[in-house]
C-alpha positions, -999 to +999 in steps of 0.1 A: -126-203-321-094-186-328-094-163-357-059-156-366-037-185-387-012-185-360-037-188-336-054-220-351-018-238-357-011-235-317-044-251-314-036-280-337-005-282-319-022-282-286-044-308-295-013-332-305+006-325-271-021-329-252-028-364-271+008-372-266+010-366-232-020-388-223-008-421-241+031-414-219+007-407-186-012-438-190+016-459-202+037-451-172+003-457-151+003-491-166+034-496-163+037-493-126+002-514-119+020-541-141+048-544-117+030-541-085+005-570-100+034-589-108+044-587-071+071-566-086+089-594-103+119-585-120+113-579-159+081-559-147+105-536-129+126-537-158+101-523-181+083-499-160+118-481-153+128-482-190+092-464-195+103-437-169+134-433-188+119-427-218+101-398-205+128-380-188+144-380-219+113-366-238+111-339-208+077-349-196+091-365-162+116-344-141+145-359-134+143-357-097+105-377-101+119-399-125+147-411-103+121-412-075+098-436-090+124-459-101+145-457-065+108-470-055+109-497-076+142-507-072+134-509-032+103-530-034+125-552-058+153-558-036+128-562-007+111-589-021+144-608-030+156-601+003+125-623+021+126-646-008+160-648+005+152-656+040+123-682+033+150-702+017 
């Protein structure tokens, strides 16, 4: 156990990021089993980018993963349109 003051406020702190982080991981997790359940149907994709967005602007995606999760969605998406497409 930390004995200075500082030391037990970057503990508290710790614990809160760390608790933080966990609810944006699994939320993105769930998020992109949503849309691949969904057969990747349109306002799953929808959500599960605006998810991703949401943490590259809190800085806990990097931008480069971030736009490489969504340019995944995006292709699956237009995939499945496109052979919707063709069946009709």
């Amino acid at each position: 156990m930390p004995i200075l003051k500082a030391s037990k406020k970057s503990v508290r702190q710790d614990m809160k990021k760390r608790a933080m982080n966990e609810y944006f991981e699994s939320a993105l997790e769930k998020a992109m089993d949503f849309a691949k359940k969904s057969n990747y149907s349109e306002e799953k994709v929808r959500e599960a980018i605006k998810i991703i967005d949401k943490l590259e602007a809190k800085g806990l995606l990097h931008r480069n993963t971030a736009s490489r999760k969504k340019s995944g969605l995006m292709k699956k998406l237009s995939n499945l349109n496109k052979s919707e497409e063709v069946k009709s």
